[in-house]
N, C-alpha and C positions, 0 to 999 in steps of 0.2 A: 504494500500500500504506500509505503514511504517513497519507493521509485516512482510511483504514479505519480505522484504528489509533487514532487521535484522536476520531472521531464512535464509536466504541467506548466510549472512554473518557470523551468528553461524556456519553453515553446511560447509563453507568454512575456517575458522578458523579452525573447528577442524580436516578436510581434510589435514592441514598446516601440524598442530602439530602431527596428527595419519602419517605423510609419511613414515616412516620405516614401518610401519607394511601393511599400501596398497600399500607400495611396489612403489611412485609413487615421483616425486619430487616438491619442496614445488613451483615449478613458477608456474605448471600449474593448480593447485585448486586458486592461486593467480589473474592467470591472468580470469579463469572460473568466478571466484568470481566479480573481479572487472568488465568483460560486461554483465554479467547477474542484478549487481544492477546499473549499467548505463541503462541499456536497460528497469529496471523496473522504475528507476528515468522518464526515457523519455515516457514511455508508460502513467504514471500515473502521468504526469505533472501537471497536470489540477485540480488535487486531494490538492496539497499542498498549505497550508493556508500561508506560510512564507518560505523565502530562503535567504541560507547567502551567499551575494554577497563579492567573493572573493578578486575582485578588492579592494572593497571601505573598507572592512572588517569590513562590518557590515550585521546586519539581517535586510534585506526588510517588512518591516510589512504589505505593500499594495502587495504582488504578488499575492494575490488570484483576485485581482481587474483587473490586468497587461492581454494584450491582450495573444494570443496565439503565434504572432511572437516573442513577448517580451519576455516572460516566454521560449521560446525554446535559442534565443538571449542569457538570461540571463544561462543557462542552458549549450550552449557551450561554454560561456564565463570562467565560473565553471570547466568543465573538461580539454580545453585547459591548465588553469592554473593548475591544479592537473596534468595534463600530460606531461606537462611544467617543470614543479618542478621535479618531478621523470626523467626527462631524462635529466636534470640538473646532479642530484644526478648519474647514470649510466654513462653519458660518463665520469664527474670525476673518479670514481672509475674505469672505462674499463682502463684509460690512468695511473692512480695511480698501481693498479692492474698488468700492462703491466711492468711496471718501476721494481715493486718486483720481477716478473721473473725473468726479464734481470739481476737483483743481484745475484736473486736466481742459476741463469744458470752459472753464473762465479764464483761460489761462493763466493760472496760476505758476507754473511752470515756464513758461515763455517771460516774465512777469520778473522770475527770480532772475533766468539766463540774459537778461538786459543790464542786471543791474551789477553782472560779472566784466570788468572791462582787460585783465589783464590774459596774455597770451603765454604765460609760464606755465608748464605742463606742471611742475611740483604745487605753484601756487593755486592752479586748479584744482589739482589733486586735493589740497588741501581742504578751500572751501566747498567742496562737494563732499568730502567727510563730515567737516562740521554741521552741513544741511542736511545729510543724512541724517547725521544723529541726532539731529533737534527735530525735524520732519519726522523722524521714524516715533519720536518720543509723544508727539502732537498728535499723530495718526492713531496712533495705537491705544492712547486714552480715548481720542473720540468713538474708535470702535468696540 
């Protein structure tokens, strides 16, 4: 079950990485990938000698012992949190993402790049750190 699991995720990986040339974009071999090795995880439950439980974050040494509710219990307790965390990570970005627009639309951006007049790559370098880090710090309380 573990090879399946892995040549899945090879074959989906490199689905990722090859998108310009099939033509295809990198969510949907992502999201292909990710219920095809949920679906092989669930099917071949039964199979696995050990699971790391997310919660406690540690690895179960007894799951092969553990009944068949527990082992499924412990299994969408696993994904909830992996599914959890990931759409943690997207509505941040939707609402951060949305904020850059709304600069982007008023030109806020073109706005700062006027008020940059020198042509030193390090002094550039510079002030585009420091607007980083004060832009990243603004953006990120607003969202």
């Amino acid at each position: 079950m573990e090879a399946a699991i892995i040549l899945v995720f090879v074959m989906g990986y490199l689905a990722i990485t090859l998108e310009h040339s099939i033509k295809i974009d990198k969510l949907i071999p992502a999201l292909v990938m990710m219920a095809i090795c949920w679906a092989l995880i669930a099917l071949g439950l039964e199979s696995f000698p050990q699971w790391f439980d997310s919660g406690k974050h540690a690895l179960l040494e007894n799951f092969g012992a553990l009944g068949h509710e527990d082992k499924m219990h412990l299994m969408e307790e696993t994904l909830l949190h992996h599914l959890g965390k990931t759409a943690e990570i997207l509505v941040f970005l939707l609402g951060a993402m949305t904020i850059v627009e709304i600069i982007d639309y008023f030109d806020g951006f073109a706005t700062i790049k006027g008020f940059i007049k020198t042509k030193k790559k390090t002094k550039i370098l510079w002030i585009f750190s420091v607007l980083a880090f004060i832009l990243s710090a603004i953006i990120d309380n607003l969202t």
